[in-house]
C-alpha positions as CSV (number, residue, x, y, z in Angstrom):
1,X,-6.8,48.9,188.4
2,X,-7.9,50.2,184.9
3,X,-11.0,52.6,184.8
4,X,-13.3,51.4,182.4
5,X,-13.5,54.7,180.8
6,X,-9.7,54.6,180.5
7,X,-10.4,51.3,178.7
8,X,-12.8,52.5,176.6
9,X,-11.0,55.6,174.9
10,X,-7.8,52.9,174.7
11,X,-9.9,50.5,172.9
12,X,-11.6,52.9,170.7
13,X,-8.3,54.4,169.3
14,X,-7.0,50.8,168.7
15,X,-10.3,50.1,166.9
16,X,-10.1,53.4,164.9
17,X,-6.2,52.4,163.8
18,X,-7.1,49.2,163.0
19,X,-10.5,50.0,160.5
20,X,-8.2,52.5,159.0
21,X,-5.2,50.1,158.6
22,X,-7.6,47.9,156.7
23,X,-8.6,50.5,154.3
24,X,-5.3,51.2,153.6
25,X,-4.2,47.6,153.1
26,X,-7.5,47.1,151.1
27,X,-8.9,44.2,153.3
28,X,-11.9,45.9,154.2
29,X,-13.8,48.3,151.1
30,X,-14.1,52.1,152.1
31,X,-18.9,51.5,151.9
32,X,-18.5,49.3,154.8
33,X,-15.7,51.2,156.6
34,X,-17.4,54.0,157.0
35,X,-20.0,52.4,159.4
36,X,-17.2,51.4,161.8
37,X,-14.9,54.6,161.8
38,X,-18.1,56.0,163.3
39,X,-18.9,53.7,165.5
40,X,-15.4,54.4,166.8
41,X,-15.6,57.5,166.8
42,X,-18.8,57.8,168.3
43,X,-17.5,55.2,171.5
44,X,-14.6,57.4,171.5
45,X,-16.1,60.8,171.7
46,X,-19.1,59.1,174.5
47,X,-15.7,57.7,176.3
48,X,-14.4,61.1,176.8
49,X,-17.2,62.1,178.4
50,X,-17.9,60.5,180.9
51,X,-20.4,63.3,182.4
52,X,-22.4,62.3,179.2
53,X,-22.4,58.8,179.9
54,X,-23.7,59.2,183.3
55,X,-26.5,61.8,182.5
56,X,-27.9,59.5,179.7
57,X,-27.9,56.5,182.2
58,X,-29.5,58.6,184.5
59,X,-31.9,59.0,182.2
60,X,-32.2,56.0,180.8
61,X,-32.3,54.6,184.8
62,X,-29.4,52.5,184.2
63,X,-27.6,51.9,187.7
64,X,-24.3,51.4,186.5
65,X,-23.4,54.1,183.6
66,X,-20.3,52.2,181.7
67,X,-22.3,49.9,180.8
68,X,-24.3,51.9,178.6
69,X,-21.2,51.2,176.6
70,X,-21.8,47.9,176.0
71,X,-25.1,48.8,175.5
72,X,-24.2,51.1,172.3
73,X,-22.1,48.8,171.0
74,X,-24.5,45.9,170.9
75,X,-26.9,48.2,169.5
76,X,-24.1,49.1,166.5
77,X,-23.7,45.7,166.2
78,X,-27.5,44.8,165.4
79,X,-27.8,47.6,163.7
80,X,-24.7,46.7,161.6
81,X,-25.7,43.0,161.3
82,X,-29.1,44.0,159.9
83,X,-27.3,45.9,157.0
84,X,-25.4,43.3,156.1
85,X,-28.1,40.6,155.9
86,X,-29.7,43.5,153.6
87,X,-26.4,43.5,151.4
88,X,-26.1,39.9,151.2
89,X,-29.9,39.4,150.2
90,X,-29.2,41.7,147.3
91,X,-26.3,40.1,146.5
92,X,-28.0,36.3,146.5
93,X,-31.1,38.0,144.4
94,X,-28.3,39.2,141.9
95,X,-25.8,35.7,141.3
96,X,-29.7,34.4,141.1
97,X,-30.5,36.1,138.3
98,X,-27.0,35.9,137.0
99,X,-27.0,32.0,137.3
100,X,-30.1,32.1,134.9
101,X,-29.4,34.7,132.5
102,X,-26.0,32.4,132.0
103,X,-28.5,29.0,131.4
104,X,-30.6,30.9,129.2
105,X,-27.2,32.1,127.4
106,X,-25.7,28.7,126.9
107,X,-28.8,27.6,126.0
108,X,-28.9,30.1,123.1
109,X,-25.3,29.2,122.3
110,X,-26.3,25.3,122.2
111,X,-29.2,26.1,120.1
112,X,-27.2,28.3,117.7
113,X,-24.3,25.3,117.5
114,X,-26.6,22.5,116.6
115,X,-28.3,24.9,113.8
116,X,-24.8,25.6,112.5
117,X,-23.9,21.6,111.7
């Protein structure tokens, strides 16, 4: 049977190779890649030690210390969900604005055409 811990460091380094695999193929823009390199780095660093892992849940009173694993990585993910909501409001604020400086534009240019005849 697979240790959990095992699994983590083995998932971490796969998740590490791929983020930077996508940077390199240019799937994924280096802003955004940053986020996740350390959040894999972060799981795998936690991963290796597992004394860490078992203090902080001690701490924390969590019974079962692995899954404070889980725990970060939801907590990335919210965390990570929240910033791109942020990015995609900007970006919906901005084709807004674009949409009507474009009317306004072809308005002009419709104006400026029926003066010309």
């Amino acid at each position: 049977m697979m240790n959990i811990y095992l699994l983590s460091i083995l998932f971490s380094l796969v998740f590490l190779i791929t983020i930077l695999e996508l940077v390199r193929l240019r799937k994924l823009k280096e802003q955004y890649s940053l986020l996740w390199i350390l959040m894999g780095v972060l799981l795998l660093v936690i991963s290796l030690n597992v004394k860490w892992i078992e203090k902080l849940a001690g701490w924390l009173h969590i019974e079962y210390a692995p899954a404070l694993l889980f725990l970060f990585g939801l907590l990335f993910c919210f965390v990570f969900i929240l910033h791109l909501t942020i990015v995609i409001t900007k970006l919906s604020q901005q084709v807004l604005r674009l949409t009507q400086e474009i009317t306004i534009l072809k308005g002009k240019g419709s104006e400026l055409h029926e003066h010309n005849r």
